[in-house]
Structures are given as C-alpha cells and as structure tokens.
C-alpha positions in Angstrom: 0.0 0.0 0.0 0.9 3.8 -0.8 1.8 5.0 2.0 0.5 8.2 1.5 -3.2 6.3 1.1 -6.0 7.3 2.9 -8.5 4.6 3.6 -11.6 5.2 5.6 -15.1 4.6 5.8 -16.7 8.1 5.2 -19.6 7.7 7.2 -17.7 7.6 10.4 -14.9 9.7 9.2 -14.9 13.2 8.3 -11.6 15.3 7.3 -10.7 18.2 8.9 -10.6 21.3 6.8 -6.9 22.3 8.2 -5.8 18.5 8.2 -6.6 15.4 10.6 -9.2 13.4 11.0 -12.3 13.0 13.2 -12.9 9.4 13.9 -16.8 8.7 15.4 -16.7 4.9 17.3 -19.2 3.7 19.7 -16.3 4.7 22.3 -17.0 8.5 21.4 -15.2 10.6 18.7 -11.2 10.5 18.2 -9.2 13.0 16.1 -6.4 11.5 14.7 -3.5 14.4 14.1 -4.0 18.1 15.3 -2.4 20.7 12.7 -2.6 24.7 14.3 -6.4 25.7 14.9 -8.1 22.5 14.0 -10.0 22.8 16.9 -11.9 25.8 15.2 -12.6 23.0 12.7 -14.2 20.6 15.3 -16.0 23.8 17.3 -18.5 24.3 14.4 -19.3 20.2 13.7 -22.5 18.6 15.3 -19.7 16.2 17.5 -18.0 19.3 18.8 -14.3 19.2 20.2 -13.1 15.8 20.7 -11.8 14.6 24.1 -9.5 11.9 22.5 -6.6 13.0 20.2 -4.1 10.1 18.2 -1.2 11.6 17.4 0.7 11.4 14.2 4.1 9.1 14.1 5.7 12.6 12.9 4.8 15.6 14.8 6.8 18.5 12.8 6.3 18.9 9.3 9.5 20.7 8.2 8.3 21.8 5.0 5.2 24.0 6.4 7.7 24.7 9.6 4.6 23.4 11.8 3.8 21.5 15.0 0.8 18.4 13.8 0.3 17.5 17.5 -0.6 21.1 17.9 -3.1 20.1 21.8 -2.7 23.2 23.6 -6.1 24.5 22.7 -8.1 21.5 22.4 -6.8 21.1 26.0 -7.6 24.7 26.9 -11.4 23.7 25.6 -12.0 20.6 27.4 -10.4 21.6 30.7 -11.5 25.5 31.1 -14.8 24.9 28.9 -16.0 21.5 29.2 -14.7 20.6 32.5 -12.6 16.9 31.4 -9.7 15.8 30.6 -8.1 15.3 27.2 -6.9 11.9 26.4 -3.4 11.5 23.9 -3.1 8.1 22.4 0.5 8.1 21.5 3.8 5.9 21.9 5.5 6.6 24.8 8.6 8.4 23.8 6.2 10.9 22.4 4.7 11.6 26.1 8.2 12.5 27.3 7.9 15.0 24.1 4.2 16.3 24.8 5.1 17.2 28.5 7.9 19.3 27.4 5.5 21.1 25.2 2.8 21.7 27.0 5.0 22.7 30.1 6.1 25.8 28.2 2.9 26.1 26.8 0.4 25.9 29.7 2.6 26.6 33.0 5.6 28.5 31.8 9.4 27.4 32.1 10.3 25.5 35.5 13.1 28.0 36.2 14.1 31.4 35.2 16.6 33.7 35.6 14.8 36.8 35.0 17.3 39.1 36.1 19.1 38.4 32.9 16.2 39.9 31.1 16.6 43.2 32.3 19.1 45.8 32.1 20.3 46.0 35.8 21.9 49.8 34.9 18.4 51.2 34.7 15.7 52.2 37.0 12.5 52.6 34.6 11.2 48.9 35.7 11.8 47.0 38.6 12.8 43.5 38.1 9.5 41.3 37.8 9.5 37.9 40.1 7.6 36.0 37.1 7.8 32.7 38.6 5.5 34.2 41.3 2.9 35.5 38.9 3.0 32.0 37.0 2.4 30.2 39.8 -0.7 32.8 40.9 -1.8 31.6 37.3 -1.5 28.2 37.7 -3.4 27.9 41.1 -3.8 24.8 41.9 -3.9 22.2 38.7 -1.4 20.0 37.6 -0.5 18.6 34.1 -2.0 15.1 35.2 -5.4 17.2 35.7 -6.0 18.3 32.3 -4.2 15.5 30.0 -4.0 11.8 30.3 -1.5 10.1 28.0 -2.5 6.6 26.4 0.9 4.5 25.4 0.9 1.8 22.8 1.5 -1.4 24.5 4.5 -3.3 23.5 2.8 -4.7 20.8 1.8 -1.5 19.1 -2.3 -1.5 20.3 -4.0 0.7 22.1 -7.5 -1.0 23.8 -10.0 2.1 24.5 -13.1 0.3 25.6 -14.2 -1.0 22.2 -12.0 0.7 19.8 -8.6 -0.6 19.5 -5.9 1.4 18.1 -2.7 -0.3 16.2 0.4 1.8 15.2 1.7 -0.4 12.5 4.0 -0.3 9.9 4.3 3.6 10.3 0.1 3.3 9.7 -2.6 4.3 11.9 -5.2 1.5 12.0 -8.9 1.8 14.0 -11.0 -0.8 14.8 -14.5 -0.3 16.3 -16.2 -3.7 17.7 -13.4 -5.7 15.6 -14.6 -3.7 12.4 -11.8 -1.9 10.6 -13.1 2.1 10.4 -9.4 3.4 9.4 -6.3 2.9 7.8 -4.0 5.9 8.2 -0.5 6.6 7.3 1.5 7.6 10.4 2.0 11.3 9.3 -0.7 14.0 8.8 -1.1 16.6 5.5 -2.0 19.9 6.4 -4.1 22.7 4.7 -4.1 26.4 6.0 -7.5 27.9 5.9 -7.5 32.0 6.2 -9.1 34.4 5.5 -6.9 36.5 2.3 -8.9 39.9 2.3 -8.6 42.1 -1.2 -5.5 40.8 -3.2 -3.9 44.0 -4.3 -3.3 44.3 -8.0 -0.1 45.5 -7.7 3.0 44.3 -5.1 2.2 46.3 -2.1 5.1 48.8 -1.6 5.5 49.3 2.2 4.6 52.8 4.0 7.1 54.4 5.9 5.4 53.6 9.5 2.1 51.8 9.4 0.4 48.1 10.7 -0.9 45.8 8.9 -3.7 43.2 11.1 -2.6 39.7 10.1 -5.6 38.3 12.1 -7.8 40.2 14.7 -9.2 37.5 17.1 -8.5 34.1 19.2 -7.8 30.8 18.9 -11.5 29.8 19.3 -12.8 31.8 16.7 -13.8 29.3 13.7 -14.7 32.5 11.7 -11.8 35.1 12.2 -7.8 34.7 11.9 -5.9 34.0 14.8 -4.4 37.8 16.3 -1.0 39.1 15.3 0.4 41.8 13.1 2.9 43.4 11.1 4.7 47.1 12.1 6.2 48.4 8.7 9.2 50.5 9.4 10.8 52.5 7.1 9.8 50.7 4.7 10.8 47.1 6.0 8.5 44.4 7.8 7.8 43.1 11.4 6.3 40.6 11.8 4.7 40.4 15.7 3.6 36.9 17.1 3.0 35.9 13.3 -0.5 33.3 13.3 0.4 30.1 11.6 0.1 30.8 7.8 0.8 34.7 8.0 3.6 34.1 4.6 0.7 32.4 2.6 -1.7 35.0 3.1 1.2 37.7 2.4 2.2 36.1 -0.7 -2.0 35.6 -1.7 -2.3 39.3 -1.0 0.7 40.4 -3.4 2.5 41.0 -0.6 6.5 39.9 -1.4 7.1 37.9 2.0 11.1 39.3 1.5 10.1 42.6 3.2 9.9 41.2 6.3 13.1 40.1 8.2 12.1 40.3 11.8 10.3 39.2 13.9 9.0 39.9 17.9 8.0 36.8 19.5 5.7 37.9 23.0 5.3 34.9 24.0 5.2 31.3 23.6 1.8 30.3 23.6 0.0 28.5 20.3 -1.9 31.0 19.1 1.3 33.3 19.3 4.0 31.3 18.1 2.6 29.1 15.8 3.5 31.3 12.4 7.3 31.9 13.9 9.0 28.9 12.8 7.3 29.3 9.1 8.9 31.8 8.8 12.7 31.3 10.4 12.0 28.3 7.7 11.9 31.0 4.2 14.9 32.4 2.6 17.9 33.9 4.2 18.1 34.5 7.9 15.3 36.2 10.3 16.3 38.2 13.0 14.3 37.1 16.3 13.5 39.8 18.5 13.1 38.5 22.2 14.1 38.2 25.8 16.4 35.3 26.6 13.4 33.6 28.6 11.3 33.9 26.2 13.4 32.3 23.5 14.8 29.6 25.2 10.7 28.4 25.9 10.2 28.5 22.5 13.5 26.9 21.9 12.7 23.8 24.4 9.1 23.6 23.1 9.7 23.1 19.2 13.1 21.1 20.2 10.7 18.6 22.0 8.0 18.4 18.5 10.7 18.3 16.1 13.1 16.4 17.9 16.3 19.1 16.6 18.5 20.3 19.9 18.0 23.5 20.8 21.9 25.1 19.6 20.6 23.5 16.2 17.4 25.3 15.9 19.2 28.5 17.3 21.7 28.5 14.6 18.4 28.8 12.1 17.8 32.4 12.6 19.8 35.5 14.0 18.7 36.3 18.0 18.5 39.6 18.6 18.0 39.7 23.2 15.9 42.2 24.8 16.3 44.0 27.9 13.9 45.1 30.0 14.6 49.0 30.7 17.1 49.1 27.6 15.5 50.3 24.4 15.9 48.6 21.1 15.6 49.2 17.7 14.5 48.3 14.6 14.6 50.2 11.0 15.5 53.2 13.0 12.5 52.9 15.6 13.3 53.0 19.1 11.3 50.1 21.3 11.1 49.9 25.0 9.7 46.3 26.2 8.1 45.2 29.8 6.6 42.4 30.7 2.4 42.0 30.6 0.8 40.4 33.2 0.2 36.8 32.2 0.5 33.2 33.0 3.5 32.6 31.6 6.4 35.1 30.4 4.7 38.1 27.6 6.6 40.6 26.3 4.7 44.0 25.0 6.1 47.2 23.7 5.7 51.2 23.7 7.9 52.0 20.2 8.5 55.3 19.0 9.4 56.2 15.1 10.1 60.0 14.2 7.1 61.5 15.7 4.7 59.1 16.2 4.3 56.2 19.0 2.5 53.1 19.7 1.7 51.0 22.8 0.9 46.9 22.6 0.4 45.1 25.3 0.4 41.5 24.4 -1.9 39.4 26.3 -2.1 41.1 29.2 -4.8 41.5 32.1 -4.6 45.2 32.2 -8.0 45.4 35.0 -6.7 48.1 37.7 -8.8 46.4 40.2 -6.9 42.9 39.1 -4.2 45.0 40.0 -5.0 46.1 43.2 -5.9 42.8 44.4 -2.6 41.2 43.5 -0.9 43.5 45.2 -3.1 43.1 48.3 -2.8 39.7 48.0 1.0 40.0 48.0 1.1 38.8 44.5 2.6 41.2 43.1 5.4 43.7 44.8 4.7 47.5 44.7 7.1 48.3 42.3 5.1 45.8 40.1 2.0 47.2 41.1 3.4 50.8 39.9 4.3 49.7 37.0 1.4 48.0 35.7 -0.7 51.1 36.7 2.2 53.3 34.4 0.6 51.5 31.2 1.5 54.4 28.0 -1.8 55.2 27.6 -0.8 58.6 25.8 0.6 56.6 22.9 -1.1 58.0 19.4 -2.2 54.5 18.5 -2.7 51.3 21.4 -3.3 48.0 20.3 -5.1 46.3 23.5 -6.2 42.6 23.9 -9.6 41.8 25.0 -10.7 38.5 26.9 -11.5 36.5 30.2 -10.1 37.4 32.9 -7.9 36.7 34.7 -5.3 36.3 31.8 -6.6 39.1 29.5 -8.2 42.2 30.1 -12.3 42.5 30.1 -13.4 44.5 27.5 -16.0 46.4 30.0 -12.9 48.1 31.5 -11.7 48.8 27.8 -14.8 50.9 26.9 -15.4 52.4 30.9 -12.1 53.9 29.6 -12.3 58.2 28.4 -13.9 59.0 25.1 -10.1 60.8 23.6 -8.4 57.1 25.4 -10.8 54.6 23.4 -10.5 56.2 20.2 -6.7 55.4 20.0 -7.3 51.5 21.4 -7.7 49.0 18.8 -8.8 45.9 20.3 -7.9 42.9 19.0 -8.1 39.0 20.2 -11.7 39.0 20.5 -14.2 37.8 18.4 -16.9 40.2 16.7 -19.5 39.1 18.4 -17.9 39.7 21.8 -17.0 43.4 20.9 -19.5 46.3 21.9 -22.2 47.1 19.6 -22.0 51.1 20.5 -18.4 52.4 21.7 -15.8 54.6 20.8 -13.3 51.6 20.8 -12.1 50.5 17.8 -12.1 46.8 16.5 -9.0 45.9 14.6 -9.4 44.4 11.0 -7.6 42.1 8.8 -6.0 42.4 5.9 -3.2 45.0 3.8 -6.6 46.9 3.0 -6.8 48.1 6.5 -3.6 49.1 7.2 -3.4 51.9 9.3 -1.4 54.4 7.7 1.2 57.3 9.9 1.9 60.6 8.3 5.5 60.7 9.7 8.1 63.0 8.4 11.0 61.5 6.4 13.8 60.6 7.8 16.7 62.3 7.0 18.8 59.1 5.4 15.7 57.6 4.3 17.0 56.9 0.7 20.3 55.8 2.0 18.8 53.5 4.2 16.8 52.0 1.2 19.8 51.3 -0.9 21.6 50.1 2.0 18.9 47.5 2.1 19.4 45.8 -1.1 22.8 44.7 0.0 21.6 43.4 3.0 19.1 41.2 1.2 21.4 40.0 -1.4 23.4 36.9 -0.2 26.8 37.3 -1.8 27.0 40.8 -0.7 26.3 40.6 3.0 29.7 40.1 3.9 31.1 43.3 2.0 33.2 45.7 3.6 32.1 48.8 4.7 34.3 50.1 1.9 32.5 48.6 -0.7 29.1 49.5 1.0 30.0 53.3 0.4 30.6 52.7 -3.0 27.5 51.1 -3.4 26.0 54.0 -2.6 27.3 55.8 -5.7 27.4 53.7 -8.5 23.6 52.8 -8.1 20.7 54.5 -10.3 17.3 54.2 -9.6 14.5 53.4 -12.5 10.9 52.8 -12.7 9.0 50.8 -15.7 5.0 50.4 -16.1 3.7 47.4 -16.3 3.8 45.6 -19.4 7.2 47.6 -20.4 10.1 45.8 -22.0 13.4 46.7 -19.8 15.6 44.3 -21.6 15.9 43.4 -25.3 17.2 39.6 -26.6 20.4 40.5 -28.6 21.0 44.0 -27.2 24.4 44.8 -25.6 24.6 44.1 -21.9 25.6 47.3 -20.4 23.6 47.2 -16.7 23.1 45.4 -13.9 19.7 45.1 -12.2 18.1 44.8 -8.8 14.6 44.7 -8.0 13.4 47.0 -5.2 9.6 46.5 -6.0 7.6 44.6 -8.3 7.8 41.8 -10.3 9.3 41.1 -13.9 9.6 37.8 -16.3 12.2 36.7 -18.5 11.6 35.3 -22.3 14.8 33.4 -23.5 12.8 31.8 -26.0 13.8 28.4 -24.8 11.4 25.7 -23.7 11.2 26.3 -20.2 8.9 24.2 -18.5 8.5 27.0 -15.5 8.1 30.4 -16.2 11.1 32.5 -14.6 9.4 35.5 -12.6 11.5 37.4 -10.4 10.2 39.7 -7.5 11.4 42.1 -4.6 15.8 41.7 -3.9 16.4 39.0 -6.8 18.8 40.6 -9.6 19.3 39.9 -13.0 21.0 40.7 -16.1 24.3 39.9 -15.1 26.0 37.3 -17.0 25.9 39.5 -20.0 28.1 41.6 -17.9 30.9 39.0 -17.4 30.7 37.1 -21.0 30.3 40.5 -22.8 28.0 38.8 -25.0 24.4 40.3 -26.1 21.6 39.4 -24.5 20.2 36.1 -24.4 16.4 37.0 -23.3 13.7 39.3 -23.4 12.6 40.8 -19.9 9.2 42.3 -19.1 7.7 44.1 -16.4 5.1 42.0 -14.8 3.8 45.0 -13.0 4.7 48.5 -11.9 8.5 47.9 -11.2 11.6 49.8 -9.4 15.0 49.2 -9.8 18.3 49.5 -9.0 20.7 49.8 -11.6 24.6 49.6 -12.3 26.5 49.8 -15.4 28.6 47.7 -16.4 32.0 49.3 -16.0 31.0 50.2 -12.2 29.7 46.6 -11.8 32.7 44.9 -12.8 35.0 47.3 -10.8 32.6 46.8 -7.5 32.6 42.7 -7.9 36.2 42.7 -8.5 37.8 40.2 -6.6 34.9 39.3 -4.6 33.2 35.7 -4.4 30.4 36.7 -6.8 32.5 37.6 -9.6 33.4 33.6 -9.1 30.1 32.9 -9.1 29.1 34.7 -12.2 32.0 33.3 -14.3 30.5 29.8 -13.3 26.8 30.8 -13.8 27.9 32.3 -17.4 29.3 28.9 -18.5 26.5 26.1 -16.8 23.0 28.2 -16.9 20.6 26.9 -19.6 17.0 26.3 -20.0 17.7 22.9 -19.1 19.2 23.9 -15.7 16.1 25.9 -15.0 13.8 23.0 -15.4 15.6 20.6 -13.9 15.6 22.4 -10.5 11.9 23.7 -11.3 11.3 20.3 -11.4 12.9 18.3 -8.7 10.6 17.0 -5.9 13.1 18.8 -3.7 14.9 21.7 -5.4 11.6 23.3 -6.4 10.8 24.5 -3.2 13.8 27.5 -3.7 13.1 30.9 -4.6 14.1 32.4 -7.9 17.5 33.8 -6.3 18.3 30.3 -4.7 18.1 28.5 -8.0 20.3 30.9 -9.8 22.5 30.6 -6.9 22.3 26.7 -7.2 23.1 26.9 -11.0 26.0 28.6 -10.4 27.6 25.2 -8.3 26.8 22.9 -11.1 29.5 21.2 -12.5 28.4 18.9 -16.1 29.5 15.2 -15.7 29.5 12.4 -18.0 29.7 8.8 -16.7 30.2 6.3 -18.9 29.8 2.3 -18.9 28.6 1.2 -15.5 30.1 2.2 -12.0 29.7 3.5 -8.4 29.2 7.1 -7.6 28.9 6.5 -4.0 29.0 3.7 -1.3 27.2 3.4 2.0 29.2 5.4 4.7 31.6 7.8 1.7 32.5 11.2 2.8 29.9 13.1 0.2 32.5 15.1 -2.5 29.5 16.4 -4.7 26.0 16.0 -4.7 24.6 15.2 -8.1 21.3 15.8 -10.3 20.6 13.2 -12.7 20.0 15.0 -16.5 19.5 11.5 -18.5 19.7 7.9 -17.3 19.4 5.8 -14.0 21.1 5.4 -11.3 20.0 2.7 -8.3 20.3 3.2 -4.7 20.5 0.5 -2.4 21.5 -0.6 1.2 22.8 -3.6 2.6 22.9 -5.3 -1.3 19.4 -4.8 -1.5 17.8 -2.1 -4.5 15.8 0.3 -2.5 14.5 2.4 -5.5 15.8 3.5 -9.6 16.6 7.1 -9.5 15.6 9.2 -12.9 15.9 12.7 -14.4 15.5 15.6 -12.0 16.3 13.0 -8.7 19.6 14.0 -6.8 21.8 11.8 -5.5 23.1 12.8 -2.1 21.0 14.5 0.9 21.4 18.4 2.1 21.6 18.2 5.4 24.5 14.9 5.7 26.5 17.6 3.7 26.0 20.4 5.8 26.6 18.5 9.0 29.7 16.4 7.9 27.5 12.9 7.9 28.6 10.0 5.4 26.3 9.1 2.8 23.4 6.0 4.3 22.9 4.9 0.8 25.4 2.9 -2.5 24.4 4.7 -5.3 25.4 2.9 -8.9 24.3 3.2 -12.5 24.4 0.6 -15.4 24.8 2.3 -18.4 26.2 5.7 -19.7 24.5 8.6 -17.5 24.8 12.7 -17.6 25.1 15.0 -14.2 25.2 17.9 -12.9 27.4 18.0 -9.8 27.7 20.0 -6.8 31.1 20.6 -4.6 30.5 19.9 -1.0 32.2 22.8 -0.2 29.9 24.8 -2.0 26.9 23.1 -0.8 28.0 24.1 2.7 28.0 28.0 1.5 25.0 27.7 0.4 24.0 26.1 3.3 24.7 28.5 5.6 22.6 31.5 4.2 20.1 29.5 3.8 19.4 27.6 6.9 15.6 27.0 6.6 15.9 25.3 3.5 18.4 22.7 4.8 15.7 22.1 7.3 13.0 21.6 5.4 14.9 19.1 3.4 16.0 17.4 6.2 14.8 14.5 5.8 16.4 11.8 3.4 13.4 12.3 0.1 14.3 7.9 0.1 12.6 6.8 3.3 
C-alpha cells in the first residue's frame, strides 16, 4: 500500500478542513493528528471538540515549519470549557515530548533567571518575580489534571473500551467492535485555511510607518484569523507573534514575503508562536527579536515536537535579546519592552518612530482592580503594582487585547475607559461578536486593505537607508566591507517601468546590472522552459551579460509597476572585482541553460527555492559524463558532490538490496549529511552511460549557511 493512502469509511470519518481526521466509534469521537487551529474545525461540527486525540508518528512537518500535535487549545477547551480531561493516544517516547511542550505552553518554564532579562543599569522597571505571577496563574492544577497520556503497549495497540488502536507499519489503524473504520498513514497533510482579504493588484510597496492586522481574534474563533500583526518601518516588515500561515496570506495578498526580516516573539503560547518557525523556515536569515526567557521556551518547546537540539534550531535564525529598561531598535524605531501580566512570560512594547508612537500590550490582564488585588494579596510587589498602573496610555495608536479574565483584560474596562483614550485603542483578540455594539473603541481588521497608515516626516537618510537595504538582502553581498558599501551608494541609479514595459531586449548589448526594489518582472529566452522565470522584490538579473560581454540572451518584461536599482557595467565589474560573486558569475555564465532551470523547477526537492536560490544553485553545477557502468557513492563515503541526474538511471541500495531507480531531475546525495559532515546512508550505482550535474561539498555548505531554513525543510532523506 501507498503510504500516503488514505482509507476510511466516510460515514464515520470526516476530514478536517486544516488536516486530521475525526474518527466517530461507539467509544466516542477520536481525532487523529492536530495541525494549528483545527479545533476551530471541530468547534462548528454537530460532535463538537473531541476529548481523544491520536497523534501522528511525525509531529513536525518541516516543509510547512509546523507542529501536527498542535493540543494546547483542544486542552484549553476541554479543561477551562467543558470541565474533562483530554486523552493523547501516542507511543510513549512521544509523552516525554508532549510534557515538554505543554510545560512551556500551559505553565511556563520550570526555572528562570529573570534578572538576565533586564538591564540591571536602569531604573524605569523593577525587576519582575515571574515565577511568582506563574504560579498565581497556575493555582492549583497540575499537568496530570488536564491531559491523560494513552501509550501503545509493546505490541503497538492501544485497547479504549471497544475501539482498539494499532500503530503499524508507520500506519494508523482503528478498529471499532473488531470492524476496521481506518487505515492511516503515520503522518498528517496539512491545509491552512485563512481568511486572504482584497488581493492587491499591484505588489504592495510598504509605507514608511504603518500596521498591517494579520488576524484580529483568538484561537477559538472558527470565523476570524488568529491575532498578530505586522509594524512596517521604514519601509521594511515586522512581523509580531505571526499566526500560523501569515507568509501564505502575504504572498496571496501580493505582498513579497522578502520585506519582512524580523520578527518579535511575545510569547510562547499556540496562538502566538505558531507562524514563527514558518517563517525562520523561508529564505535567508530572520532576526528574532526577544528576551532570553522567552526564547529559550520557545526553543525547548519546538526542540521537543521536532526532535532538533535547541543550539541547532538557534543556529536557524539571527537572536537579537531584549532588555527590559534598555531600548531597542529596529529600522531606525526605538522600542522599550516590559513584561504583561500573564500566565506565563509576555513581552509587549511602547515604540517610537520620528514622531509618532505606539503601545501593545500582548496578552495582558490590564484590569486596575486585578491590580489592586494582586498586590493586596501579595502577589505582586509594589514596584510591580506601579508599573502595571504606568501603562503608556498617551501613545497616538494602542493596540489592546480583549478576553476573560484573569489572563486578559475585560473589554468592560476597555470601553469604561475616556472617550479621547478609546479612540486610539484598537482591540484585537476578541471575536466580533464579543466586541461592543455602540463604543468609541475600535475593533482591529484584517487584511493589507486596512492598514493603518502614519503621516510621519522623512527621515533624514531615508534613501540611504533603502539602498543600503538591497545589499543586505542579497546573499553574496552581505559580507562586504564597509568600503564597498559606500561605494554602493554611488554607482547605483534608480528606475521605474510600467507594467507591461520591456526593460531588456534579446540581442541587445549588456551594459547594466539590475536589482529589483519592488515589483515583479519575467524573463523570455525563447527556450522551452517548463517553469516560467518571474523574479520579485531583492532578486537581480542581467548579469552574465556583464561578465561574457555577450548580447543578451532574453527578453525581460515588467510583470507589473517595477523599481529598480541599476549599475552599469564598468561600475559593476570594478565593485565585484575580486569578490566571491565575480566567481560565481563566471560559473553561472558557463553552466545556466533552459535545461538547468527546469531541472531544479522540477525536482521533488529543489523546487521548493526561490528564484535567487536557483540561480544561486546553477552557479555550483558542475556537467559530468559517466560512462559504462560504475559506483558514484558507497554506504558510509564522505559526500565530495551532490549530483542531479540530466539522462539515465542510477539505483540506490542498502545492505545489497535495491531500494528504488533514481531518474531525471532526482539527486543523489541528501542536504543536510553535507551540511553537517555525515557520510552518505545509501550505495548509489548506474548501469549504463549517465549525464550530471554536480555539486562541490564545499559549496553546498555555503549555500547552506545562508540559507538555513531550507536545509531544514529538506532534512529528511526524500528515500525513506
């Protein structure tokens, strides 16, 4: 059988729109898998929320960067709402896993040094005892109150009155009253379902200061996007507590996901950091914006799903600490954090840009009377209790949670606030039909159509700033001198096109280089490509005419409204000189071809790069010829190269046994045994005359480590 089959008797089985399966049996219902927010799935069938959750053999799925045993809220639901426990059917090194988890997730971390959050040479807040507040928060429950974990037995079966349960042959099996219901494979597909708003018709050029609502309500909303948003700084992207499936929407929106290269993670709860690792997972580096407690909970949490130590996963984006009383910033905008008052540790933020400012508080019970108690009840120190009643409620624009007390703030004592106060709030994590029919509050709204705009003056090295930018976001210039940066500076020109507009002409001298600031364009070589090439916001082109002085060998359109930066070819030459990409294009010039192109568009594996990575890719091939029959590589070689097959077969086995024929477009080789120095696990061998393109190890590792998220996602050998 396939293991990617599905078989199931529909009438007791129905699929979850985000991914998993509900399971009805005599013995109740049973969801098998739990993607992010599939209990807003299960909220709105006739069954309801399921009590009795089978998780998935795999619980990470690398190449959507997302937790499948996702329990926090359908544990939340039964315990706070329906008053049970919530039963995991699981093997049993996956309980050791799940307790990790939901340890961060539903008390907190079990120690803290919270003092090395804070900036001990400044006065403005007193250091917090968060372990006290968490344990206020916790009151009196236990992790044994509101889970109960079913192990297989050593014979792979779980008995549950009259369904039994096998985990077989990396299948999930179900049996009600001895009758088979289910045969599942032992890993779950998942579908994001959000809401896209207004696709714009042209790429969305970012405002100077703004925010952008990437989902106004909570996690048991089945009819609104889960809360977090997007601060857009001189022209550049935040991301804040991104929900799970923020870069989808942003690319369904026309929204180049490449304008956004930070994030601020608050805190370290589902419906907060479910959309983080998707998006440590795209292109280049992110820079994560946090306090050390805060990370290193959502370091231990996604270490326990996805089984990856926690220096590993660190290594996958760039930290960027907080401390509390120190300000930070970001694009040029200064942000002071504190920590909210919650049950485990939240981060929010007063920031100020030129001259406007902006309060968020996270979740956050922000109830004076809350307040008050705590601190009567010893809680809470006075300091604390001073601070917490300091909240910035001048700033021009506050984003406010809204919820049930005592971990958010009642939205009664939002709207008892003044008239000129609740016209700057914007409340967001509640659900429409919670918020106030007649109020002066607002209630924030998704989507880049409702994106609250700031009429800020200029900075005064905005442009500089802008160009500056570009280099950042182009790998093989990161590492430049400072030197070379101020050159940069003056060779560059900028130019617009309309859409529709040819910028390049096939057979016309090559005398520029180009870099795309905005917009989209396409490129027509004439050749048969199977994939169209379409290149968007920080890829470049044009510059292999550059190096080979030939003409040009395509014709390039604007795809839409398009801004560029420019260099000619004299400056060009001079600025690359001596630098790795001048390597780089003298290889590109000599391997790239239509048939390059479509073999990495193509590949099960390679066609998950952007546009840049490819080109980058291209320029590491190496052609081979391989004549006769032979071995390419042997269980337990050092890998040398990495090949793609261009014509003929090559077999892989183990242990003298054929495993699988490899064809056209199939490498030969695994990412991540490169990157981390690990012989190959496979003999690979062909049996007649075969063509390649391969890859230097040493170059793979280059590549590698700019583009961490990739390796990650390809993690896995694509054989097993």
């Amino acid at each position: 059988m396939d293991k990617k089959t599905y078989l199931y008797s529909k009438d007791k089985v129905r699929k979850l729109q985000r991914g998993g399966f509900t399971v009805l049996t005599s013995s109740g219902t049973f969801q098998y898998g739990v993607p992010p927010e599939t209990v807003k799935d299960t909220m709105v069938l006739d069954h309801g929320v399921p009590d009795k959750y089978i998780l998935p053999n795999q619980l990470f799925n690398w190449y959507k960067g997302i937790s499948i045993g996702e329990i926090e809220f359908p544990i939340y639901f039964n315990f706070f709402i329906m008053k049970r426990k919530t039963k995991i059917i699981c093997r049993i090194d996956q309980i050791i896993q799940m307790k990790k988890v939901l340890q961060e997730a539903l008390f907190g971390p079990e120690e803290i040094d919270i003092e090395s959050d804070y900036d001990l040479s400044q006065s403005e807040y007193a250091i917090t005892d968060l372990m006290k507040e968490m344990n206020f928060f916790r009151s009196s429950f236990l992790l044994d109150d509101v889970v109960e974990f079913i192990p297989y037995s050593f014979d792979n079966t779980v008995q549950f009155e009259a369904v039994k349960i096998e985990n077989r042959n990396n299948r999930i099996i179900i049996y009600d009253n001895n009758e088979k219901v289910v045969d599942f494979p032992g890993f779950i597909d998942y579908k994001g379902k959000f809401e896209i708003g207004e696709r714009l018709a042209e790429p969305y050029f970012p405002p100077l200061f703004g925010i952008t609502c990437l989902g106004p309500s909570h996690g048991f909303d089945p009819k609104d996007n889960t809360s977090g948003f997007l601060i857009w700084i001189n022209h550049k992207g935040i991301m804040v507590d991104p929900p799970v499936n923020s870069t989808e929407w942003l690319i369904n929106s026309n929204v180049s996901p490449k304008l956004i290269d930070s994030i601020i993670l608050t805190h370290c709860h589902a419906d907060h950091d479910a959309g983080t690792f998707q998006k440590i997972l795209e292109e280049g580096k992110v820079t994560l914006y946090t306090t050390e407690t805060v990370l290193m909970s959502f370091l231990r949490k996604y270490s326990s799903l996805s089984g990856i130590e926690t220096e590993k996963l660190k290594k996958l984006f760039s930290f960027q600490p907080i401390k509390i009383g120190r300000a930070v910033y970001i694009h040029g905008a200064e942000f002071k954090m504190f920590y909210s008052l919650h049950s485990i540790p939240t981060i929010g933020f007063r920031l100020n840009f030129e001259n406007h400012s902006i309060a968020y508080t996270s979740d956050h019970n922000n109830d004076p009377s809350n307040h008050k108690k705590l601190f009567e009840d010893n809680v809470i120190s006075e300091s604390r209790y001073k601070e917490l009643q300091s909240f910035p409620w001048d700033s021009d624009v506050i984003y406010h949670e809204a919820g049930i007390p005592p971990l958010h703030t009642p939205v009664a004592f939002l709207d008892s606030l003044p008239d000129d106060v609740k016209r700057k709030i914007f409340v967001y994590h509640i659900a429409a039909k919670d918020f106030p029919r007649e109020t002066k509050l607002n209630l924030l709204k998704f989507g880049i159509e409702n994106t609250l705009y700031f009429n800020v003056r200029k900075p005064e090295f905005e442009k500089t700033y802008q160009i500056l930018g570009l280099l950042n976001n182009l790998d093989f210039f990161q590492d430049i001198p400072v030197q070379k940066a101020q050159e940069f500076l003056t060779i560059v020109q900028e130019e617009r096109y309309s859409k529709g507009d040819k910028i390049i002409e096939k057979g016309s001298l090559g005398d520029k280089f180009y870099i795309i600031y905005m917009g989209n364009i396409s490129v027509n070589s004439g050749d048969s490509l199977s994939h169209r090439k379409i290149y968007g916001t920080y890829d470049y082109f044009g510059e292999v005419a550059l190096v080979t002085k030939q003409t040009r060998m395509a014709d390039v359109f604007a795809e839409t409204d398009v801004i560029l930066y420019t260099i000619t070819r004299d400056k060009f030459l001079n600025f690359i000189a001596g630098t790795d990409f001048e390597i780089t294009l003298q290889k590109l010039a000599k391997t790239r071809t239509a048939e390059t192109w479509n073999l990495l568009s193509s590949s099960n594996f390679f066609k998950y790069c952007s546009t840049t990575q490819k080109t980058w890719l291209e320029s590491m091939f190496i052609p081979m010829e391989k004549k006769g029959s032979g071995i390419l590589m042997k269980t337990n070689d050092v890998h040398e190269y990495i090949y793609i097959i261009r014509s003929g077969e090559v077999i892989m086995s183990k242990d003298n046994a054929d495993i699988t024929v490899l064809k056209r477009g199939d490498f030969i080789g695994t990412l991540d045994r490169v990157y981390s120095d690990l012989p190959s696990r496979f003999t690979f061998r062909y049996e007649n005359d075969i063509l390649l393109y391969a890859m230097k190890a040493e170059d793979i590792k280059k590549f590698a480590h700019k583009n961490p998220g990739l390796i990650m996602k390809l993690k896995y050998d694509p054989y097993l």
